[in-house]
C-alpha positions as a Markdown table, in Angstrom:
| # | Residue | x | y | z |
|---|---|---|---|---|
| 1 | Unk | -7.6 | -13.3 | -12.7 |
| 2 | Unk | -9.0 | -11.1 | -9.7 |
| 3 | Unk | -11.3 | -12.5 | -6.9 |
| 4 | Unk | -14.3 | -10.8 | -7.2 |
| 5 | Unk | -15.0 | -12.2 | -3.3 |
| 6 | Unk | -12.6 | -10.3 | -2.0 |
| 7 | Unk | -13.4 | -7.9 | 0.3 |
| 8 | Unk | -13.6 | -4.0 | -0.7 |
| 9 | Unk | -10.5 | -3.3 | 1.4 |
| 10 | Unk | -8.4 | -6.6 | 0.0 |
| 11 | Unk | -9.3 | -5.4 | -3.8 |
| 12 | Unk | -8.6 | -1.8 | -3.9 |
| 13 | Unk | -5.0 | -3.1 | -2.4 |
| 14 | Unk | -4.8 | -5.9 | -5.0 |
| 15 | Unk | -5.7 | -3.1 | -7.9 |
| 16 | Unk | -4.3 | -0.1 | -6.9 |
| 17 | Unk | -1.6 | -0.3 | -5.0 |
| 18 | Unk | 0.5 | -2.4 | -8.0 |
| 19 | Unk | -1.0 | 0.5 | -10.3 |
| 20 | Unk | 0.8 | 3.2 | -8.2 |
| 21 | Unk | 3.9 | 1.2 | -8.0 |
| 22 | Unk | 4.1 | 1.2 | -11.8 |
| 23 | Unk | 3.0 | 5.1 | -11.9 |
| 24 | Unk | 6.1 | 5.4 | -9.4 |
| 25 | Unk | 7.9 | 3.4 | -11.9 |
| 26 | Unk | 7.1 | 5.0 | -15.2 |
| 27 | Unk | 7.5 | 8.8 | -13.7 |
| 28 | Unk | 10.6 | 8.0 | -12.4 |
| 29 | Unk | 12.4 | 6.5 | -15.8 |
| 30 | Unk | 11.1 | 9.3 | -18.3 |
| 31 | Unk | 12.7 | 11.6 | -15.3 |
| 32 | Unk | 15.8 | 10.0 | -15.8 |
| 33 | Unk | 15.2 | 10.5 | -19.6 |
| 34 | Unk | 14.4 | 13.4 | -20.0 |
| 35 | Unk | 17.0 | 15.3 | -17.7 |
| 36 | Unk | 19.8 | 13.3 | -19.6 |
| 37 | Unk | 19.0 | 13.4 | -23.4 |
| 38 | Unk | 18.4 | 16.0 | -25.5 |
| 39 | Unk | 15.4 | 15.3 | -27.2 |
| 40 | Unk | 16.0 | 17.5 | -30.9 |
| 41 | Unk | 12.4 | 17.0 | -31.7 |
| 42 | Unk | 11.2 | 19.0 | -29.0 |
| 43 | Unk | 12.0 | 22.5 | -28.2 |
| 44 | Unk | 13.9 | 23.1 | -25.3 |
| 45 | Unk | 10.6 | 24.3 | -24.0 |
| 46 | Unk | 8.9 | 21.5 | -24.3 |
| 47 | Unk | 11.1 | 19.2 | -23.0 |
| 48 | Unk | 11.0 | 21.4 | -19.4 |
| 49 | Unk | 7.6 | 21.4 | -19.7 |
| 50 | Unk | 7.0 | 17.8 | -20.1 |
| 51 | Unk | 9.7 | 17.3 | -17.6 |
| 52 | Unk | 8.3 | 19.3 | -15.2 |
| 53 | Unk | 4.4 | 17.3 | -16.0 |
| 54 | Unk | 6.5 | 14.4 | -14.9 |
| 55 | Unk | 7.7 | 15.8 | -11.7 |
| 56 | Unk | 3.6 | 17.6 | -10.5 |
| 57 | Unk | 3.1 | 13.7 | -11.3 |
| 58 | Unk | 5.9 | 11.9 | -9.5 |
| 59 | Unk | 4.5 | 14.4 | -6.0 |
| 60 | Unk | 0.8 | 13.3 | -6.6 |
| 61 | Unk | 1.4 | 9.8 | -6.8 |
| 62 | Unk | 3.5 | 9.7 | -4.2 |
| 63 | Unk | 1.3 | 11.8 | -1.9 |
| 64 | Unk | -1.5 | 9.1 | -3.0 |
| 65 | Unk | 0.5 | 6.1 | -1.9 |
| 66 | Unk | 1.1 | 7.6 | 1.2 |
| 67 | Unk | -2.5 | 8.2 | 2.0 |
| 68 | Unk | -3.2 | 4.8 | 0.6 |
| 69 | Unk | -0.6 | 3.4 | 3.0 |
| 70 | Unk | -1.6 | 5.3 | 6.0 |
| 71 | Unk | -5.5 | 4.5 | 6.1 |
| 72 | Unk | -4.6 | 0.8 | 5.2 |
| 73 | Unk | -5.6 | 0.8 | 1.6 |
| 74 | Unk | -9.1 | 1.7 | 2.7 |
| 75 | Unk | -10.0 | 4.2 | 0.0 |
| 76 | Unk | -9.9 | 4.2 | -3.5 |
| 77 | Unk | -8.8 | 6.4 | -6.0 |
| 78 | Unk | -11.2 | 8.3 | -9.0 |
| 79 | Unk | -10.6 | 7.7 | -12.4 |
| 80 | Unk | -10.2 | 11.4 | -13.1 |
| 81 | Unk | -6.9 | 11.5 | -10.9 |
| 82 | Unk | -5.7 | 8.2 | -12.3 |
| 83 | Unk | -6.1 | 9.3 | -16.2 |
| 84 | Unk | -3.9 | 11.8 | -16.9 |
| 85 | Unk | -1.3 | 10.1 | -15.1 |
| 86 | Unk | -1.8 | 7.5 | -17.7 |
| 87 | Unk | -2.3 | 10.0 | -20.6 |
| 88 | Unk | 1.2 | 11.4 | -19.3 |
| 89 | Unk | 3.1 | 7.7 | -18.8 |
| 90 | Unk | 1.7 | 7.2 | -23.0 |
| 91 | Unk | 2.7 | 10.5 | -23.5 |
| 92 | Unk | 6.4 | 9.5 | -22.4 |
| 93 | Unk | 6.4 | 6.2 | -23.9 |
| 94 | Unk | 5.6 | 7.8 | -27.5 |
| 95 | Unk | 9.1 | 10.3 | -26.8 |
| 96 | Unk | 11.2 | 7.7 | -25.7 |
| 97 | Unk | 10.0 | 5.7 | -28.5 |
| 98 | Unk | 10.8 | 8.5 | -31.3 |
| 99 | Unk | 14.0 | 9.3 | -29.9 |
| 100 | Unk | 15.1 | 5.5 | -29.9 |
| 101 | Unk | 14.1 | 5.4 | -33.6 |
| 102 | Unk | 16.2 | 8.5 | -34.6 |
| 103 | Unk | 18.8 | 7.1 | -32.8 |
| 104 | Unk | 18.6 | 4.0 | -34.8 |
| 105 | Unk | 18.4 | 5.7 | -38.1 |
| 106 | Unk | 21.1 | 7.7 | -36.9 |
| 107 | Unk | 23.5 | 4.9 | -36.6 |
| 108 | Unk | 23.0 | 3.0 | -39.8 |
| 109 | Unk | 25.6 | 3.0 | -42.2 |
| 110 | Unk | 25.0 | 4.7 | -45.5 |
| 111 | Unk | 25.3 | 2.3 | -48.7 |
């Protein structure tokens, strides 16, 4: 549980700077995923496009942890920056998720 004594500067570390870490994370696997498989539920279209959502996403949070870093955690970010990064990491979760179940279904044996 968080410290609610903490000082301003001390929380906004504690909070946000693990939440960007895991942005980092997240952007960077469904990069990996989506420049590797072909995803035959999407058009080819789509997949760019996604991919390319993930890449605007990967610079902004990077260019956000910078800043962070460089004036010492002394700012916060706004939720209206934070949630469509969020919306996108779901948004990957749910395609990696469908294409692990029709690879699953895939590879059952028939009876």
């Amino acid at each position: 549980m968080l410290n609610s004594n903490l000082p301003e500067p001390e929380l906004l570390k504690t909070l946000l700077e693990p939440l960007l870490e895991d942005f980092t994370y997240w952007f960077e696997g469904s990069r990996n995923f989506l420049e590797t498989e072909q995803l035959h539920f999407l058009t080819q279209q789509q997949q760019a496009d996604l991919l390319a959502r993930v890449k605007q996403a990967q610079t902004e949070v990077r260019t956000t942890q910078m800043l962070f870093q460089a004036i010492g955690g002394q700012v916060g970010v706004e939720t209206s920056t934070l949630m469509p990064w969020h919306i996108l990491v779901t948004e990957c979760w749910q395609v990696a998720m469908r294409f692990r179940m029709e690879q699953s279904t895939e590879q059952k044996p028939e009876m």
